[in-house]
Gaussian input, Z-matrix of N, CA and C with variables (Angstrom, degrees):
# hf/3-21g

backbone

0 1
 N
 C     1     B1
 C     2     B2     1     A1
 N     3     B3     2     A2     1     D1
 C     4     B4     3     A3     2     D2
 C     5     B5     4     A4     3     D3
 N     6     B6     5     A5     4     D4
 C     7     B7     6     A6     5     D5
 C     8     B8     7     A7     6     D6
 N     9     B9     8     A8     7     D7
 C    10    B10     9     A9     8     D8
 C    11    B11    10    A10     9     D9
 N    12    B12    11    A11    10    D10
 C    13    B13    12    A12    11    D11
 C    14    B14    13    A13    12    D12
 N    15    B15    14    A14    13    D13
 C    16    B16    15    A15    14    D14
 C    17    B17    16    A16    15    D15
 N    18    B18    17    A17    16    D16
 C    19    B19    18    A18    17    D17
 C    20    B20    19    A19    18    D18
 N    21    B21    20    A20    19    D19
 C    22    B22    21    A21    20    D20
 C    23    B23    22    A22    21    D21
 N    24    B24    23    A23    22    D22
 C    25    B25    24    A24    23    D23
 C    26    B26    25    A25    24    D24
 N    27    B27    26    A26    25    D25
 C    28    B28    27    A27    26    D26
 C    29    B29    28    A28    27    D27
 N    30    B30    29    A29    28    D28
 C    31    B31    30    A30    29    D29
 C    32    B32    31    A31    30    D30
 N    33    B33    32    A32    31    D31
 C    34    B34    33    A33    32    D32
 C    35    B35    34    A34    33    D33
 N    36    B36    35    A35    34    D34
 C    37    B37    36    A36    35    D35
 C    38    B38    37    A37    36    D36
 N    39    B39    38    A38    37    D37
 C    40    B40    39    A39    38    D38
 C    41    B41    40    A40    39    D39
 N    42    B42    41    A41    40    D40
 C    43    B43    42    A42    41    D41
 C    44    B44    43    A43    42    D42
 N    45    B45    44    A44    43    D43
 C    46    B46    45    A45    44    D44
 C    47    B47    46    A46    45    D45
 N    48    B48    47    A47    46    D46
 C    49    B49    48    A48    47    D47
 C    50    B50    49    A49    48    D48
 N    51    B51    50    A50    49    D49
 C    52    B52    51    A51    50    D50
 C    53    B53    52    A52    51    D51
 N    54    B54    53    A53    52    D52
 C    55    B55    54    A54    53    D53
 C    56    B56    55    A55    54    D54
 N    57    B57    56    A56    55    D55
 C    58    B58    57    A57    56    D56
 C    59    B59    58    A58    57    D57
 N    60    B60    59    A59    58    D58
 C    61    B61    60    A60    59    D59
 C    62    B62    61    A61    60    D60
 N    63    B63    62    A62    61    D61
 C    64    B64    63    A63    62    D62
 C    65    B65    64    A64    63    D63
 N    66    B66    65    A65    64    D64
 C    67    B67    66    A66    65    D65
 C    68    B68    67    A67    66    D66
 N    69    B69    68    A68    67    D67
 C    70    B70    69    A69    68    D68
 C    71    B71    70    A70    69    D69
 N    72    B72    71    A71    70    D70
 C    73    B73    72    A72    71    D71
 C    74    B74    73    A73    72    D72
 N    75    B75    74    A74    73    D73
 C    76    B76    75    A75    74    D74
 C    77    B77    76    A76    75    D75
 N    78    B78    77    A77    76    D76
 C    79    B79    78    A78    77    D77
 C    80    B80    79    A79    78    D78
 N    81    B81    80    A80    79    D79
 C    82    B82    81    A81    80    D80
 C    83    B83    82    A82    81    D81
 N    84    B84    83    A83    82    D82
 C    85    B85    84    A84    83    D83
 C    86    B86    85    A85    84    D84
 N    87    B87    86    A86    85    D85
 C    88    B88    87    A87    86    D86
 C    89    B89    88    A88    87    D87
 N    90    B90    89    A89    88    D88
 C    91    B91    90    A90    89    D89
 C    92    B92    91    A91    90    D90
 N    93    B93    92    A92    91    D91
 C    94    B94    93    A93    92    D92
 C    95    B95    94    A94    93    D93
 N    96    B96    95    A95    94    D94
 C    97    B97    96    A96    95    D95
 C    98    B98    97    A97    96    D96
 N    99    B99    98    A98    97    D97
 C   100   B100    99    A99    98    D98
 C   101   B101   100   A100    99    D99
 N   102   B102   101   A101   100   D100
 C   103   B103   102   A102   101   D101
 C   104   B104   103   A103   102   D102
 N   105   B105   104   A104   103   D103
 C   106   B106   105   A105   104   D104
 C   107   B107   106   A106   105   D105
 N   108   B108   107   A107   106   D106
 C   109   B109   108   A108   107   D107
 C   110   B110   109   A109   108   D108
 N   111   B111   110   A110   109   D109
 C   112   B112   111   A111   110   D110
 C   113   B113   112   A112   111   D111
 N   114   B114   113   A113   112   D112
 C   115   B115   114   A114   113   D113
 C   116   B116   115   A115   114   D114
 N   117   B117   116   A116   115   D115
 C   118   B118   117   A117   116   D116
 C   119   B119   118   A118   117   D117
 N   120   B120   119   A119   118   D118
 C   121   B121   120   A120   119   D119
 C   122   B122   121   A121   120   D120
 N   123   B123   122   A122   121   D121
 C   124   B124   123   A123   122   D122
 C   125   B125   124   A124   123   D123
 N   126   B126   125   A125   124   D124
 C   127   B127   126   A126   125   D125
 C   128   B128   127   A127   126   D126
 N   129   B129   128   A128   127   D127
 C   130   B130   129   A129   128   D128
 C   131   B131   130   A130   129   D129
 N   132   B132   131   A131   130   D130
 C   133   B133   132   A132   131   D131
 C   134   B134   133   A133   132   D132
 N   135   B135   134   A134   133   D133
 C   136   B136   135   A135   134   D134
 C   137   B137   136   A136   135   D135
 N   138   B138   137   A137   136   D136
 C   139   B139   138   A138   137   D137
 C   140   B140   139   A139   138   D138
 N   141   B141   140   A140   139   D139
 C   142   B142   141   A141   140   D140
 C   143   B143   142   A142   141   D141
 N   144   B144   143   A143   142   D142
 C   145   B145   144   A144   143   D143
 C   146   B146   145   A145   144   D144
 N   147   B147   146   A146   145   D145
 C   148   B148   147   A147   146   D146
 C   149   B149   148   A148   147   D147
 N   150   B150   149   A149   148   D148
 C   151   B151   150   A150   149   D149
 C   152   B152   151   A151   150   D150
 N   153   B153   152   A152   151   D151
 C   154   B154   153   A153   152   D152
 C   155   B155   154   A154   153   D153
 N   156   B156   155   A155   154   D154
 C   157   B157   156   A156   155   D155
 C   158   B158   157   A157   156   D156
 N   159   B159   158   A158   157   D157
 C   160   B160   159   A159   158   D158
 C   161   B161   160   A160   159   D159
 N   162   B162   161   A161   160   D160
 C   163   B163   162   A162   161   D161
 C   164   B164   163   A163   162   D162
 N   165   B165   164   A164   163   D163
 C   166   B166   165   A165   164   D164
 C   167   B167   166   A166   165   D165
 N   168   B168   167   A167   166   D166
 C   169   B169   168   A168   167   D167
 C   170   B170   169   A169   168   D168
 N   171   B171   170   A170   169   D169
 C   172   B172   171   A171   170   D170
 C   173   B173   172   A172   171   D171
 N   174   B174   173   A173   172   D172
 C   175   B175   174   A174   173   D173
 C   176   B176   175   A175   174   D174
 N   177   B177   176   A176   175   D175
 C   178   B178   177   A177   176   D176
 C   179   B179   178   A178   177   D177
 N   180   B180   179   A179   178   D178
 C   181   B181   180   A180   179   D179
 C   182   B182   181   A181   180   D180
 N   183   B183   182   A182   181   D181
 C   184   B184   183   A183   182   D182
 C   185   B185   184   A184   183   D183
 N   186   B186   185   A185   184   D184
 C   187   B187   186   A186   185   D185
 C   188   B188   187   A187   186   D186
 N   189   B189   188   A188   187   D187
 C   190   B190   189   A189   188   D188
 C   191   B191   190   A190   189   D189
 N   192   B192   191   A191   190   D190
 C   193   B193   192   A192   191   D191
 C   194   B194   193   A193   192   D192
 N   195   B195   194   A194   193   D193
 C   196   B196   195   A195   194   D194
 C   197   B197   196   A196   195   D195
 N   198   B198   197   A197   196   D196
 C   199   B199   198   A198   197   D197
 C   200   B200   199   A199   198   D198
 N   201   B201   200   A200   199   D199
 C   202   B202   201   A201   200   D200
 C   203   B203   202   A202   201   D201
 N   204   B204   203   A203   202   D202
 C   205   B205   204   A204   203   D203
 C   206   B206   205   A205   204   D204
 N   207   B207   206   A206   205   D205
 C   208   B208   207   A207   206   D206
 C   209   B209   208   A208   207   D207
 N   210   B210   209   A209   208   D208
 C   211   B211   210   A210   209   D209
 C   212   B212   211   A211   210   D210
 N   213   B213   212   A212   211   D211
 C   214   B214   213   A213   212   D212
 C   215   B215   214   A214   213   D213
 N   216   B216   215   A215   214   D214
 C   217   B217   216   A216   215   D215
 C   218   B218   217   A217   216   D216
 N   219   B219   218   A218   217   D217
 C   220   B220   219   A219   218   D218
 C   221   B221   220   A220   219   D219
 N   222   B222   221   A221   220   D220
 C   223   B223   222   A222   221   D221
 C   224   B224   223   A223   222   D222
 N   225   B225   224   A224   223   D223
 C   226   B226   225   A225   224   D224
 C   227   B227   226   A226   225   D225
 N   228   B228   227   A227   226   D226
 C   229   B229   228   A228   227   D227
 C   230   B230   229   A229   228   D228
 N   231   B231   230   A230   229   D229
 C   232   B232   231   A231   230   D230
 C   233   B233   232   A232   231   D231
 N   234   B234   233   A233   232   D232
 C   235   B235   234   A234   233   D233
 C   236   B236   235   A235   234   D234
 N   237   B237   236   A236   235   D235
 C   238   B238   237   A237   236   D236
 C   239   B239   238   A238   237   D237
 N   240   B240   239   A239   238   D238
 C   241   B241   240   A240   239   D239
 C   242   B242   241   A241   240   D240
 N   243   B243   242   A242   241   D241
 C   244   B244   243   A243   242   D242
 C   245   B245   244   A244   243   D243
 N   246   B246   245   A245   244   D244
 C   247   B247   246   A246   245   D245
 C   248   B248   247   A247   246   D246
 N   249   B249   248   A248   247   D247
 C   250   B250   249   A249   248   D248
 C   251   B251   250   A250   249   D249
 N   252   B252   251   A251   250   D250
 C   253   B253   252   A252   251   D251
 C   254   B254   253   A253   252   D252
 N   255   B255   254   A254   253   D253
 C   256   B256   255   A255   254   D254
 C   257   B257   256   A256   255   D255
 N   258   B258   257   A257   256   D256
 C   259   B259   258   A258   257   D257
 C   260   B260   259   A259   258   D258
 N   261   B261   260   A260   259   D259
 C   262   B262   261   A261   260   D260
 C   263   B263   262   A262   261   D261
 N   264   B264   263   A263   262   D262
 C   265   B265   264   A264   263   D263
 C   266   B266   265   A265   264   D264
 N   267   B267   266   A266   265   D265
 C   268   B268   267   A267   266   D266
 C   269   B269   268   A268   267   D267
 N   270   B270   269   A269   268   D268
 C   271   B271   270   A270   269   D269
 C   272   B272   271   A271   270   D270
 N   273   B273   272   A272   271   D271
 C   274   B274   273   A273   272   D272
 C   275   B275   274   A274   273   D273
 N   276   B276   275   A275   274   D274
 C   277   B277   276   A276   275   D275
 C   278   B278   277   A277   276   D276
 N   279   B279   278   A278   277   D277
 C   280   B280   279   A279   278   D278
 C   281   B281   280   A280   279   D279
 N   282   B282   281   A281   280   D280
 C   283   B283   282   A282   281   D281
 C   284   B284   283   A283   282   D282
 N   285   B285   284   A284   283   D283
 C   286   B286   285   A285   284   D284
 C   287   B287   286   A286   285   D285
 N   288   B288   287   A287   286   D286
 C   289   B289   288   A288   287   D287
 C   290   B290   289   A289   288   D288
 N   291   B291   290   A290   289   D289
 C   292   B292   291   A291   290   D290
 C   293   B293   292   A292   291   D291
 N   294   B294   293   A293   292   D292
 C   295   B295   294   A294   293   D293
 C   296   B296   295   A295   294   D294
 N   297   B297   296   A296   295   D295
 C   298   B298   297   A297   296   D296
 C   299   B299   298   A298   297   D297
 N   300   B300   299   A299   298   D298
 C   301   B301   300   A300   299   D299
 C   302   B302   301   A301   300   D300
 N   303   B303   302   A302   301   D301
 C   304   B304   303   A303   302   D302
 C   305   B305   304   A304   303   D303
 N   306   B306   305   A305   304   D304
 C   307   B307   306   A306   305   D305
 C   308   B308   307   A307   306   D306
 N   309   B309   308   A308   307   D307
 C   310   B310   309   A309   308   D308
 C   311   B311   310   A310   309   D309
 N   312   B312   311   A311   310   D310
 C   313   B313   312   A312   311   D311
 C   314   B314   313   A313   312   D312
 N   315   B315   314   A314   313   D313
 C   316   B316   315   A315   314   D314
 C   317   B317   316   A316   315   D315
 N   318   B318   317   A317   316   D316
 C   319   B319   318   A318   317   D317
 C   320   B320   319   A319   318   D318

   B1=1.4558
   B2=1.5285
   B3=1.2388
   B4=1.5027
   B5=1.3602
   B6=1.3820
   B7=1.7040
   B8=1.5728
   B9=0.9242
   B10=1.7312
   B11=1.8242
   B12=1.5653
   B13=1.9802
   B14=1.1866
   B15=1.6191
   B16=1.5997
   B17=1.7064
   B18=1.1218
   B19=1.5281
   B20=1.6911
   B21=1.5402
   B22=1.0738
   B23=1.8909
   B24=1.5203
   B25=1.6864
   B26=1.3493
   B27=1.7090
   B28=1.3930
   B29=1.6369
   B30=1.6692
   B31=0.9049
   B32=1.9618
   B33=1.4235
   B34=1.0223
   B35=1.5283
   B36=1.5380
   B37=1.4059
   B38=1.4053
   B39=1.2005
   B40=1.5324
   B41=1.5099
   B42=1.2229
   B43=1.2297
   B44=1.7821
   B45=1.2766
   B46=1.4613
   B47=1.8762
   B48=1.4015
   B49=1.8573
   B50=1.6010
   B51=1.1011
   B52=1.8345
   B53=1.5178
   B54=1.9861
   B55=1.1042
   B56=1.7068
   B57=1.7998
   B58=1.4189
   B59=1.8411
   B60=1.4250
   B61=1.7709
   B62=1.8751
   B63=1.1625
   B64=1.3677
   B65=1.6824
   B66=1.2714
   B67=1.2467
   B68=1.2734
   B69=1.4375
   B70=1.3739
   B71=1.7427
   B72=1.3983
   B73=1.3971
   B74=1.4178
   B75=1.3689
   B76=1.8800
   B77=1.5662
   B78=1.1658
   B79=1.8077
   B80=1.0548
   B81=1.2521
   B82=1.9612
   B83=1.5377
   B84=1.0089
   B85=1.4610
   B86=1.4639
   B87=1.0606
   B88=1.6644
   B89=1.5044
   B90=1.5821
   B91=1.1206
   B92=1.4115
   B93=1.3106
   B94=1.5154
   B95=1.4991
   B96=0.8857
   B97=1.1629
   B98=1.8564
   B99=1.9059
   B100=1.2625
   B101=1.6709
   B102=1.5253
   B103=1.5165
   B104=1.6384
   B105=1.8142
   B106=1.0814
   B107=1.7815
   B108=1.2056
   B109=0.9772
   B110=1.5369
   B111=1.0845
   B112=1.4884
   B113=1.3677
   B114=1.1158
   B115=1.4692
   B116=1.4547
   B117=0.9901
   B118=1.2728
   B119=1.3928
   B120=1.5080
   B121=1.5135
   B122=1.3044
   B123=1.1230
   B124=1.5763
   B125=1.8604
   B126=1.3093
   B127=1.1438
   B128=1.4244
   B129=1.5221
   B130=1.4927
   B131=1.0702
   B132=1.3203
   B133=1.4730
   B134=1.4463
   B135=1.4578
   B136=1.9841
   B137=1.6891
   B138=0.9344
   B139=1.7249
   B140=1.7825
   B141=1.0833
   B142=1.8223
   B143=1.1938
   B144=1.3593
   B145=1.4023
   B146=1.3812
   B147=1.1556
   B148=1.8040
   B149=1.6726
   B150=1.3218
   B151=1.4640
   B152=1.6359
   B153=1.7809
   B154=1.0745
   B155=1.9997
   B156=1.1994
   B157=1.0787
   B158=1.4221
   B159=1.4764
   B160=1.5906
   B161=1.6996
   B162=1.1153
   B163=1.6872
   B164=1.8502
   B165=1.0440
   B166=1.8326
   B167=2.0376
   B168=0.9610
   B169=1.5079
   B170=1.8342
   B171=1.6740
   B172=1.3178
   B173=1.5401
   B174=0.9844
   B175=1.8860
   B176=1.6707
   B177=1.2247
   B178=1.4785
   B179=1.7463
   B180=1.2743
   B181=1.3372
   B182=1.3010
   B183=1.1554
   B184=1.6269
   B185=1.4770
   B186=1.2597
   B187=0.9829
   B188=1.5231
   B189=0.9356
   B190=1.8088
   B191=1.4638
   B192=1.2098
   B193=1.3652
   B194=1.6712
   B195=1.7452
   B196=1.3163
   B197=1.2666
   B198=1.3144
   B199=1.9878
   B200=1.3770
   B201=0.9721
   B202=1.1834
   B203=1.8863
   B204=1.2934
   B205=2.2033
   B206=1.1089
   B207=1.4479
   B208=1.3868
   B209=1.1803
   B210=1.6043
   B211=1.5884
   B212=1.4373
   B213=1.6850
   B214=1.3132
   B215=1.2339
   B216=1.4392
   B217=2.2581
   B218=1.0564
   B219=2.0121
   B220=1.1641
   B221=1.8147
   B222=1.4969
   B223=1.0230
   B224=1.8641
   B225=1.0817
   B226=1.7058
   B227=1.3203
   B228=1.1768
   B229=1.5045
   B230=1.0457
   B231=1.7154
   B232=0.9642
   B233=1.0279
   B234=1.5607
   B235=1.5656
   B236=1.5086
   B237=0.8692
   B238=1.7552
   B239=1.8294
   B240=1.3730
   B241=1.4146
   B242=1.6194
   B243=1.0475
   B244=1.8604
   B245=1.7023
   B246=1.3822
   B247=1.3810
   B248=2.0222
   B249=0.7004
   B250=1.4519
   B251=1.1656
   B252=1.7942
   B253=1.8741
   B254=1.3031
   B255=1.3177
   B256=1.5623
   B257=1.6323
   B258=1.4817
   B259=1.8490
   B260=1.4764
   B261=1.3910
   B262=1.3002
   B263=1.0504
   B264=1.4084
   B265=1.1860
   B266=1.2598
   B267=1.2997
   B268=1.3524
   B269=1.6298
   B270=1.3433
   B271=1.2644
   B272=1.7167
   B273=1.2891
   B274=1.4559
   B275=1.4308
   B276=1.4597
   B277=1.5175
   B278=1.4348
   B279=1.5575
   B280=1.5340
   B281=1.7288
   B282=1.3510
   B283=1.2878
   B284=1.9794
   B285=0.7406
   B286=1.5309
   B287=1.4788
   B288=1.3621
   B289=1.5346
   B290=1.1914
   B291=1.4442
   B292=1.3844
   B293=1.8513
   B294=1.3385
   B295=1.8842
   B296=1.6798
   B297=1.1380
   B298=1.5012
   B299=1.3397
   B300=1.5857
   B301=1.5911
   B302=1.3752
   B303=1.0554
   B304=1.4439
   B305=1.5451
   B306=1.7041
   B307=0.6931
   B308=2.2778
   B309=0.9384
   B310=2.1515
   B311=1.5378
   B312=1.6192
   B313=1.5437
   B314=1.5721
   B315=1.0643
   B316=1.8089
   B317=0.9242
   B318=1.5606
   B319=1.5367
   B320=1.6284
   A1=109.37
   A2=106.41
   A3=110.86
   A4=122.98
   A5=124.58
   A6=99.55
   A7=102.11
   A8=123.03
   A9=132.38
   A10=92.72
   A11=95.65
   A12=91.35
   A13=114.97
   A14=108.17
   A15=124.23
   A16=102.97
   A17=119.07
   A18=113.40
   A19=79.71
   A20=120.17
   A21=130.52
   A22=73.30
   A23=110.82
   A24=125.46
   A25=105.38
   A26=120.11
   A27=110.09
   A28=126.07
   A29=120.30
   A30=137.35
   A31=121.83
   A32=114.73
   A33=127.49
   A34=109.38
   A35=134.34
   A36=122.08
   A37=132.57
   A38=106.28
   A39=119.36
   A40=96.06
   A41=144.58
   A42=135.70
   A43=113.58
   A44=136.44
   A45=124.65
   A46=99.82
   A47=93.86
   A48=111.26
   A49=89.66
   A50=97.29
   A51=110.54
   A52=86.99
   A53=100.97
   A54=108.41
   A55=109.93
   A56=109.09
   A57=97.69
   A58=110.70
   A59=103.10
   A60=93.78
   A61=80.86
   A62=114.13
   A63=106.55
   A64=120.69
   A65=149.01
   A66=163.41
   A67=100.40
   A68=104.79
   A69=130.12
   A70=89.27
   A71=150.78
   A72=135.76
   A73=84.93
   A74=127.11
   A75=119.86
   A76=111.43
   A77=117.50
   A78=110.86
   A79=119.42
   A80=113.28
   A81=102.33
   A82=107.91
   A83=123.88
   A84=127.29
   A85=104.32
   A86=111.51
   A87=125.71
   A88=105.17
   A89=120.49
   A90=127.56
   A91=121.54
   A92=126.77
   A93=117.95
   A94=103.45
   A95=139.47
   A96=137.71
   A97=105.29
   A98=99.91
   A99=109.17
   A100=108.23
   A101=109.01
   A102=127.64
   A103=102.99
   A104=121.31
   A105=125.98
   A106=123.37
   A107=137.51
   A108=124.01
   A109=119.60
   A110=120.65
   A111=117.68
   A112=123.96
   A113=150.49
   A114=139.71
   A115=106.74
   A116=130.14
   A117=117.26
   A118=138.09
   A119=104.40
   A120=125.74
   A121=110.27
   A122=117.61
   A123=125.18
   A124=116.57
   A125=101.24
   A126=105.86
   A127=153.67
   A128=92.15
   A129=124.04
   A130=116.86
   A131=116.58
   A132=90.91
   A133=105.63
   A134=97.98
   A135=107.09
   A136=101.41
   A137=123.45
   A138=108.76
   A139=125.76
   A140=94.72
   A141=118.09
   A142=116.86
   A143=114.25
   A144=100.69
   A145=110.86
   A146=105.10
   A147=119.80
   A148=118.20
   A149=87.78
   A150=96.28
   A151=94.89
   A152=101.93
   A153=115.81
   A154=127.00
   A155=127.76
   A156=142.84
   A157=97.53
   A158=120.16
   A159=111.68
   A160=103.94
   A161=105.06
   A162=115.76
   A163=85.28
   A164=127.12
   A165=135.33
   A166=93.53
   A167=120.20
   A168=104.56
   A169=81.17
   A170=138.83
   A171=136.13
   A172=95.87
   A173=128.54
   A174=113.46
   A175=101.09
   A176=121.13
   A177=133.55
   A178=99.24
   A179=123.46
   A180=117.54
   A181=93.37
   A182=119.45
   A183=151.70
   A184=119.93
   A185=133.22
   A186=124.59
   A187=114.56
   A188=107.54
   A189=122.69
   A190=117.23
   A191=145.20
   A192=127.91
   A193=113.27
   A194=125.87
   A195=102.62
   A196=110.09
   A197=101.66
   A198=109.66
   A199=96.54
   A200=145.18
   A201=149.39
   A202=93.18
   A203=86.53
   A204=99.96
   A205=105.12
   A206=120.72
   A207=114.18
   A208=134.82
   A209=106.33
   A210=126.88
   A211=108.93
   A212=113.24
   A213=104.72
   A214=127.41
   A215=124.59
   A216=117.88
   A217=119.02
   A218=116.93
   A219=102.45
   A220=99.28
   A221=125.94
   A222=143.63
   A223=122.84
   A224=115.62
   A225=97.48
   A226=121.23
   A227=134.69
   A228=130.51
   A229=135.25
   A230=94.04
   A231=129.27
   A232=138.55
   A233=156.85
   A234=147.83
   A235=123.52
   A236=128.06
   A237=118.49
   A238=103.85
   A239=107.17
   A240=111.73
   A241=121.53
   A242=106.14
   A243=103.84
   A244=92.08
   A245=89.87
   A246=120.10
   A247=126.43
   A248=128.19
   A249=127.57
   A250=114.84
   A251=122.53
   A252=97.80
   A253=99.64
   A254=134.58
   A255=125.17
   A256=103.27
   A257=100.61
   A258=113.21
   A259=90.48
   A260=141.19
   A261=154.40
   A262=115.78
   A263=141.48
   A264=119.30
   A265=160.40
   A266=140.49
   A267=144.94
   A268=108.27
   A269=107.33
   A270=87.38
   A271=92.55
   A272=132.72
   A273=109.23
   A274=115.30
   A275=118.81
   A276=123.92
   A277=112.53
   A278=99.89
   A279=112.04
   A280=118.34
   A281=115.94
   A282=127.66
   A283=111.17
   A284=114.15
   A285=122.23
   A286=115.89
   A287=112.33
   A288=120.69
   A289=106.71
   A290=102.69
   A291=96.71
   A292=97.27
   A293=94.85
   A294=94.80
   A295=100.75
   A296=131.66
   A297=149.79
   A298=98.29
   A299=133.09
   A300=149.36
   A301=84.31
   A302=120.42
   A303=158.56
   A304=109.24
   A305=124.99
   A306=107.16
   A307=150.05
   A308=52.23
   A309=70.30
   A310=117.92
   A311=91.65
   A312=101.34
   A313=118.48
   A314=122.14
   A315=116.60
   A316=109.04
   A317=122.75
   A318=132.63
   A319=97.71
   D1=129.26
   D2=169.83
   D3=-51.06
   D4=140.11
   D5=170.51
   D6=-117.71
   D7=-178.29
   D8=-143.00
   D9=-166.32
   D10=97.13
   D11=153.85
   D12=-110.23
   D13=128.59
   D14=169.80
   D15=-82.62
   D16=146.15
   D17=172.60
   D18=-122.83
   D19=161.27
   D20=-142.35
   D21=-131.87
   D22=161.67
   D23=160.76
   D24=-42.83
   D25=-57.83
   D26=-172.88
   D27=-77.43
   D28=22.38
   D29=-167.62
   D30=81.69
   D31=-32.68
   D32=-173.11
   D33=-35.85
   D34=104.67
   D35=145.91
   D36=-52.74
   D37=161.10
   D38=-170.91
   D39=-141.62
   D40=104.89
   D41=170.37
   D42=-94.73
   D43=133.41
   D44=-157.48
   D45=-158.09
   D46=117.60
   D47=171.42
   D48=-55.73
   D49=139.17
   D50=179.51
   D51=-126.44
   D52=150.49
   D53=169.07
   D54=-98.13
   D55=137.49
   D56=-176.90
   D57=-66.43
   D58=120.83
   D59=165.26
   D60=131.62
   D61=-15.91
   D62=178.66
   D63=-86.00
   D64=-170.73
   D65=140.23
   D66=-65.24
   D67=142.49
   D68=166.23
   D69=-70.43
   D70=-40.03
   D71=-171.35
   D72=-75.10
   D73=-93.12
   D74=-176.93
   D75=-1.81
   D76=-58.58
   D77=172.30
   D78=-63.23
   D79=-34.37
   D80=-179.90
   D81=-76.90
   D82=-16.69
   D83=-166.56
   D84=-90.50
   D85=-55.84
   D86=171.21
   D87=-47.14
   D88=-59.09
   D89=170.71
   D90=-59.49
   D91=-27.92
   D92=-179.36
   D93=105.58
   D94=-31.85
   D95=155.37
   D96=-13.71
   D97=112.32
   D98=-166.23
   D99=-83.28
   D100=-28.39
   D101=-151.56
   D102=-75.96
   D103=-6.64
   D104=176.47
   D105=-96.32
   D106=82.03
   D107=-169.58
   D108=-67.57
   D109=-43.56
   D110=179.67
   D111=77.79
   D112=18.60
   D113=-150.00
   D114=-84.53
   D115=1.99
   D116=147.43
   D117=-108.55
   D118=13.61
   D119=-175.13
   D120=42.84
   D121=51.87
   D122=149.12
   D123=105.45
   D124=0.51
   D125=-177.90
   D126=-74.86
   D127=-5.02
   D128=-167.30
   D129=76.23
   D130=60.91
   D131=-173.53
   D132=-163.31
   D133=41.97
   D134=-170.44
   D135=177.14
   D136=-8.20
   D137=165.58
   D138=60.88
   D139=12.98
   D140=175.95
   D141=-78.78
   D142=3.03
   D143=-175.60
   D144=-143.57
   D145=24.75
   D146=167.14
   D147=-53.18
   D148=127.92
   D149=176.60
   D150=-117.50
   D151=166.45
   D152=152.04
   D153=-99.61
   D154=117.34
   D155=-157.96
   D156=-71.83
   D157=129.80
   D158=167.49
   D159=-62.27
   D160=166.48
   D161=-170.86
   D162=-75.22
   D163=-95.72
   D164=163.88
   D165=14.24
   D166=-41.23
   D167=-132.20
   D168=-117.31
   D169=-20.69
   D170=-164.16
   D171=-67.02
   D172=-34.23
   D173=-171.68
   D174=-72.71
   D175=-45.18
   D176=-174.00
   D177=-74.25
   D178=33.97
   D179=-163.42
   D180=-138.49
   D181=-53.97
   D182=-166.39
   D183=73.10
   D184=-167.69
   D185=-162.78
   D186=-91.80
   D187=177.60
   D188=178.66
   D189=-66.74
   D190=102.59
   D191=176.95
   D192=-63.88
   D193=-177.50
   D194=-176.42
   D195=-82.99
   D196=-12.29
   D197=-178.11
   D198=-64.07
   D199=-45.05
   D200=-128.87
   D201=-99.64
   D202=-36.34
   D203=-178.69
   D204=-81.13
   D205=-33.19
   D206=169.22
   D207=-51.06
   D208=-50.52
   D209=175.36
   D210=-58.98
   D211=-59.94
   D212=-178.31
   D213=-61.24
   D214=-4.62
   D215=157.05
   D216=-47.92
   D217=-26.05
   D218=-161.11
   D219=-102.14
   D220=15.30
   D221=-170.03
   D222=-82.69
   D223=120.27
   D224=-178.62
   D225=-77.11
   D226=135.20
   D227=-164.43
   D228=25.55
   D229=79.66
   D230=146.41
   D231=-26.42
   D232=128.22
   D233=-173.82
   D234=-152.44
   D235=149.06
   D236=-161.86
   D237=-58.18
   D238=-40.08
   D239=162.25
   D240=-74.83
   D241=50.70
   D242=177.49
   D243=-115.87
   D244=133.66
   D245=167.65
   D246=-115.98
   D247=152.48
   D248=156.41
   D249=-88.39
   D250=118.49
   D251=-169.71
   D252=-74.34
   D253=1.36
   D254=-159.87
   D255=-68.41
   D256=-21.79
   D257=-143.28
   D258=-109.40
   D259=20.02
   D260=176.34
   D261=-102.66
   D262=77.67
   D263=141.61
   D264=-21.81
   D265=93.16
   D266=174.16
   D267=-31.89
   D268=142.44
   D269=178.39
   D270=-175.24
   D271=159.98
   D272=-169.00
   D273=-80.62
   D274=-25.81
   D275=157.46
   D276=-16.11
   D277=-63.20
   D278=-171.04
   D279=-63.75
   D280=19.47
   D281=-179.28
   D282=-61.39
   D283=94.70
   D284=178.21
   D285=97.20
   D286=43.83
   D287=-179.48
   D288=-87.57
   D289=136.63
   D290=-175.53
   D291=-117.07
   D292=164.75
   D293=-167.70
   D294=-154.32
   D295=147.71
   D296=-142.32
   D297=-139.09
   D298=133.67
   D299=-179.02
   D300=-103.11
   D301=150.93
   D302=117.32
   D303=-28.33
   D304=125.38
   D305=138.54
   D306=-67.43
   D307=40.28
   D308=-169.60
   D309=175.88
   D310=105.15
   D311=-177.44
   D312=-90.61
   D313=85.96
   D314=-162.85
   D315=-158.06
   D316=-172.84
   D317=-172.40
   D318=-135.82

């Protein structure tokens, strides 16, 4: 199983076995990972669950779809590394990804 660390705004890690075939948001949630709100459980369709991508880990991430650019306008700080974890695939590549919360998950 892949594992996946979120480091949270206040620095706090979260290290979490991800299932391959799942979302990087599905793991934080499963895991407890607080820094993910989710309110639309993965659907695209609310921007709550933005992470920041380590720089190392954005090619192994892939790119942004436009849905995905869409959602994030309505996102607060924004960054060339902003991701949606919803839109992440698990995958074993992604074995030691590390990923960064926002302090402020909202619209």
């Amino acid at each position: 199983m892949p594992k996946i660390t979120y480091i949270e705004h206040d620095g706090t890690a979260h290290t979490v076995e991800a299932d391959v075939g799942s979302t990087v948001m599905e793991s934080a949630l499963k895991g407890g990972v607080t820094g993910i709100v989710a309110e639309c459980g993965g659907a695209c369709s609310c921007a709550t669950c933005m992470v920041y991508v380590d720089e190392a880990w954005l090619e192994k991430t892939g790119a942004r779809s436009e849905e995905e650019e869409d959602q994030l306008d309505f996102a607060f700080d924004v960054r060339p590394n902003s991701r949606l974890s919803c839109q992440i695939t698990v995958t074993e590549a992604l074995d030691g990804l590390v990923v960064r919360t926002p302090a402020y998950q909202g619209r």
